[in-house]
KEDRENDREN-694315 format. One record per residue: chain; z, y negated, x negated of N, C-alpha, C in turn; residue number from 1; residue in one letter. Coordinates in steps of 0.1 Angstrom, whole numbers, plus 5000, padded with zeros to 4 digits. Atoms other than C-alpha are relative to their C-alpha. Layout:
<lonus>
unit->A nw->Z nv->Y nu->X caw->Z cav->Y cau->X cw->Z cv->Y cu->X pos->NUM code->A
...
</lonus>
This chain:
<lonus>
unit->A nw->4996 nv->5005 nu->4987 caw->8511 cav->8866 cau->4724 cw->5010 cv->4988 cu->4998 pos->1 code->X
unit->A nw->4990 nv->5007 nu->4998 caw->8543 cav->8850 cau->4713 cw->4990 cv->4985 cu->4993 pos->2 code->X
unit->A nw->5007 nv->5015 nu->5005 caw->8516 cav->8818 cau->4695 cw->4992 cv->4993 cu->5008 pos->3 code->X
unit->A nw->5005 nv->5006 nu->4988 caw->8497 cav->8816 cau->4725 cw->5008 cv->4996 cu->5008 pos->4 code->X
unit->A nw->4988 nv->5007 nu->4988 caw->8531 cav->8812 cau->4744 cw->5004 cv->4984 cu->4991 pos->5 code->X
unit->A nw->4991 nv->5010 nu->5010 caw->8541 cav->8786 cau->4716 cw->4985 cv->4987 cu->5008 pos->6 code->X
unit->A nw->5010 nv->5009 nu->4996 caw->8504 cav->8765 cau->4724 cw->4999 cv->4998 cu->5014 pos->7 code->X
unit->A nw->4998 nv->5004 nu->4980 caw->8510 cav->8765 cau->4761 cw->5009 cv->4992 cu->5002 pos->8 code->X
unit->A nw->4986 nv->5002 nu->5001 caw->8546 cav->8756 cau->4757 cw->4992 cv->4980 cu->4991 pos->9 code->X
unit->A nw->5006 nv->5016 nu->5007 caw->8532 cav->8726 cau->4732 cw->4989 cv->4991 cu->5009 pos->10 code->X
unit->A nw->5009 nv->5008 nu->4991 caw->8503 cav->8717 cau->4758 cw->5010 cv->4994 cu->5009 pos->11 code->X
unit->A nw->4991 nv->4999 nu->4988 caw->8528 cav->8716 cau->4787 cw->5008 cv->4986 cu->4993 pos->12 code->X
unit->A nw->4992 nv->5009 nu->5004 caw->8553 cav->8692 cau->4764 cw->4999 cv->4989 cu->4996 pos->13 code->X
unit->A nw->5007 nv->5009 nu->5006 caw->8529 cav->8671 cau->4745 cw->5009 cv->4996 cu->4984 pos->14 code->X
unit->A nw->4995 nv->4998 nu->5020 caw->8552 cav->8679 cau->4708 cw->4998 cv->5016 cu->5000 pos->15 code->X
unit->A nw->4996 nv->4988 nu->5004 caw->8559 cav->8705 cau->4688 cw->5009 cv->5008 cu->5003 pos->16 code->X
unit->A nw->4986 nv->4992 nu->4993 caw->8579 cav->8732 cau->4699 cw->5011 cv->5007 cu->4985 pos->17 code->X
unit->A nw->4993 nv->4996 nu->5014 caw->8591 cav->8747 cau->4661 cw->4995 cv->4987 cu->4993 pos->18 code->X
unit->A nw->5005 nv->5008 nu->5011 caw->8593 cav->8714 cau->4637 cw->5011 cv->4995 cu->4990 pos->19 code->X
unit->A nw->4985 nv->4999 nu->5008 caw->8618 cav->8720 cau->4609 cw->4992 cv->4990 cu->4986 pos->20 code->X
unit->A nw->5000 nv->5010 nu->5010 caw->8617 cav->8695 cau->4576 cw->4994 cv->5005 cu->4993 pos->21 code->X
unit->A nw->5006 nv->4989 nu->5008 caw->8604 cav->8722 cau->4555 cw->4993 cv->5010 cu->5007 pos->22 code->X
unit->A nw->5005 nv->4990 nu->4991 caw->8577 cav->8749 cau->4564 cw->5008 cv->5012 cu->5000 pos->23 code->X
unit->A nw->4988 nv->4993 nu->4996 caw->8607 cav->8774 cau->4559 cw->5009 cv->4999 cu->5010 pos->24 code->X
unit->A nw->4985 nv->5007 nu->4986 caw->8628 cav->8756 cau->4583 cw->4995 cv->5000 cu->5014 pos->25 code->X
unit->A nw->5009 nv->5000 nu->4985 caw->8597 cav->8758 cau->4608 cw->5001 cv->5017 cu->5004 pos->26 code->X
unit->A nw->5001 nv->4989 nu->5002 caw->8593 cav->8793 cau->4600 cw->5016 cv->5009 cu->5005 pos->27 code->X
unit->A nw->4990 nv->4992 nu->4997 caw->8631 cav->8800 cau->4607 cw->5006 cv->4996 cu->5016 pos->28 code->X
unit->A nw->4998 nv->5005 nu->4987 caw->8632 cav->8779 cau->4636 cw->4995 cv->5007 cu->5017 pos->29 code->X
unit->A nw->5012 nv->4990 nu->4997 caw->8601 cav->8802 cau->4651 cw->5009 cv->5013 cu->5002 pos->30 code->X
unit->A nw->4995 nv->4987 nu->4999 caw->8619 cav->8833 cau->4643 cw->5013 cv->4996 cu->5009 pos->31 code->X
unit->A nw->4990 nv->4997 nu->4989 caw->8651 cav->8823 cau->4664 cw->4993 cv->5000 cu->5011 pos->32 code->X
unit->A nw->5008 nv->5003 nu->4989 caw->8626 cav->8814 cau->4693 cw->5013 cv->4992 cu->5010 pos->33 code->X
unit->A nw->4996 nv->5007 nu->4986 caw->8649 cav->8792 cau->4714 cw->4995 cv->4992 cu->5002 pos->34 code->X
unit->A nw->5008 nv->5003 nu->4993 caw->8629 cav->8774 cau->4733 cw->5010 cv->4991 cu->5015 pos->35 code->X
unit->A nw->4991 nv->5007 nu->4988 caw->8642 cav->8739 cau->4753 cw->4992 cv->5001 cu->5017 pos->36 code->X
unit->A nw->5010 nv->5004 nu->4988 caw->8631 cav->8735 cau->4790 cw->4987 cv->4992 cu->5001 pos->37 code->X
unit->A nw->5011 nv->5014 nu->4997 caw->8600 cav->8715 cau->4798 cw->5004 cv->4997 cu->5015 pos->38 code->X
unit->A nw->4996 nv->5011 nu->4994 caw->8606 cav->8686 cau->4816 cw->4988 cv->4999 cu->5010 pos->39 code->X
unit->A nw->5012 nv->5007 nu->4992 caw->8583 cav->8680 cau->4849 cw->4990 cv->5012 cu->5004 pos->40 code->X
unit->A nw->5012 nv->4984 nu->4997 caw->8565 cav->8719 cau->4852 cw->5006 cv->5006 cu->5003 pos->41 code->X
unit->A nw->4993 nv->4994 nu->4991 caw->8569 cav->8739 cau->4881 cw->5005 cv->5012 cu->4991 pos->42 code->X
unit->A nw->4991 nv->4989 nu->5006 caw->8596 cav->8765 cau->4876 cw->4990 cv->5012 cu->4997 pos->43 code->X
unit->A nw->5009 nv->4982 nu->5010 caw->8567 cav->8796 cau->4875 cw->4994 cv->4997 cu->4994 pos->44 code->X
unit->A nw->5008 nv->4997 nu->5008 caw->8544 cav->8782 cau->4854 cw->5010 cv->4998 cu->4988 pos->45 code->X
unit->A nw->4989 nv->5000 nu->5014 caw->8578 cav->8772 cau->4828 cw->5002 cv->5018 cu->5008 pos->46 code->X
unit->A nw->4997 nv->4988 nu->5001 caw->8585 cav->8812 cau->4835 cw->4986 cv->5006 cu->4996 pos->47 code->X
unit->A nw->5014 nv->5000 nu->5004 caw->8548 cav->8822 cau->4825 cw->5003 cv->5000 cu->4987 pos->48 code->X
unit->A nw->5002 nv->5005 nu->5014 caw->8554 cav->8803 cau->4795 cw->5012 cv->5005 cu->4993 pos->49 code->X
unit->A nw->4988 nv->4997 nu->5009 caw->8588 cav->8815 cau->4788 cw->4996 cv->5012 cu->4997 pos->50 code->X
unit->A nw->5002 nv->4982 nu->5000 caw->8575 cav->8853 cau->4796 cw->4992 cv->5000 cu->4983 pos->51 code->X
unit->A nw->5006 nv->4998 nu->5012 caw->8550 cav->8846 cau->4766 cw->5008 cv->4999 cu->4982 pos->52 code->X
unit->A nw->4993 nv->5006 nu->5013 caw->8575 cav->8833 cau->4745 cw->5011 cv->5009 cu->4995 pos->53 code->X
unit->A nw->4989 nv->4987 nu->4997 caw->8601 cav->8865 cau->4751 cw->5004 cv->5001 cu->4983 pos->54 code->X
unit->A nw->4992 nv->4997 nu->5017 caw->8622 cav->8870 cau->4715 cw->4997 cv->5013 cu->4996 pos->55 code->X
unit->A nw->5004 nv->4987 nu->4995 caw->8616 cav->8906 cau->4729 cw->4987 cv->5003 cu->5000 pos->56 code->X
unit->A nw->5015 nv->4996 nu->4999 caw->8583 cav->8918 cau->4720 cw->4998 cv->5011 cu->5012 pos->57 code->X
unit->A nw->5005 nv->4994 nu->4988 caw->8586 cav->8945 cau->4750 cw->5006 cv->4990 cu->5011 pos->58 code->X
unit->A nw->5001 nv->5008 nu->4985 caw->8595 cav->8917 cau->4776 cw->4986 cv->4988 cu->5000 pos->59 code->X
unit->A nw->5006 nv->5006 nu->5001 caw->8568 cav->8897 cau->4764 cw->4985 cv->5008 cu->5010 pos->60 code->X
unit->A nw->5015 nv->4998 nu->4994 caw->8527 cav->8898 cau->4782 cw->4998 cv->5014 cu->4984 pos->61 code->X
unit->A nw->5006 nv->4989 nu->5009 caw->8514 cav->8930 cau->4768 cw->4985 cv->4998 cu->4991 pos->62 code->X
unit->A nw->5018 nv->5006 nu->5002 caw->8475 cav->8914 cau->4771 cw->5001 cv->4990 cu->5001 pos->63 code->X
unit->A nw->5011 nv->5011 nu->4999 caw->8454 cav->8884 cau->4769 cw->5000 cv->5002 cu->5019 pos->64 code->X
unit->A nw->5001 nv->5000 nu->4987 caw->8446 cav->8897 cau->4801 cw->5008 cv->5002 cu->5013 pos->65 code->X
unit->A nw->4984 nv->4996 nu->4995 caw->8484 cav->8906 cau->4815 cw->5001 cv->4979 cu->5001 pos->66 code->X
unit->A nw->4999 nv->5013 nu->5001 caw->8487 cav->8866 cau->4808 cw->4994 cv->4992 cu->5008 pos->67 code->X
unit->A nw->5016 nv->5003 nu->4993 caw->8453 cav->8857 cau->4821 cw->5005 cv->5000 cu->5019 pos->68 code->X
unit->A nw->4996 nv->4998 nu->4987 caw->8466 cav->8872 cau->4854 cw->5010 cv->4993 cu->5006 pos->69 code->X
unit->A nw->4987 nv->5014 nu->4998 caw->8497 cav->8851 cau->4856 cw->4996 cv->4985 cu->5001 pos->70 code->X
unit->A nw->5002 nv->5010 nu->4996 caw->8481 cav->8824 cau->4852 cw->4990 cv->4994 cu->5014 pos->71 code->X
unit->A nw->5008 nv->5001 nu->4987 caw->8455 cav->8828 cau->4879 cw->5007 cv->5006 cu->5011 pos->72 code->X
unit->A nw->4995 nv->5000 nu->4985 caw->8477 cav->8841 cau->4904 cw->5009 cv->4988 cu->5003 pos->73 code->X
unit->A nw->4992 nv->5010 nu->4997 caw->8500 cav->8807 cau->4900 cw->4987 cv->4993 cu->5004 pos->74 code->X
unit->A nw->5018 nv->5002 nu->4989 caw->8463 cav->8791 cau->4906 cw->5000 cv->4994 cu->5010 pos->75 code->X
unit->A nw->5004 nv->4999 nu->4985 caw->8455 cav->8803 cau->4934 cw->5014 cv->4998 cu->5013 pos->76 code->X
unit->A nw->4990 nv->5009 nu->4987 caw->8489 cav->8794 cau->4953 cw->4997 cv->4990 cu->5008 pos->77 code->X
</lonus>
């Protein structure tokens, strides 16, 4: 879940969201997960994206399909 939140997060921004000098430095960047705002995307779909990104593996989307749903009820608003 948390790499699918990372590829949303990177669509949404148009860069990289972890890009350390070294792939260790990416790799440790990743494991802090802080994660800056995106610039320009409504506040629920940046929460969506944050939910996926959670540091917390129990606050994160359980499912594909838990996600799925989030995004199709922002959608249909």
């Amino acid at each position: 879940m948390f790499s699918l939140g990372v590829v949303l997060w990177e669509l949404l921004a148009g860069r990289r969201l972890f890009k350390g000098k070294t792939d260790y430095e990416t790799l440790m960047l990743a494991r802090a997960a802080q994660v800056p705002p995106l610039a320009d995307v409504p506040p629920a779909l940046e929460a969506i994206v944050r939910k996926a990104l959670a540091k917390d593996l129990e606050a994160r989307y359980q499912t594909v399909i838990e996600l799925g749903d989030a995004l199709e009820g922002l959608r249909a608003r």
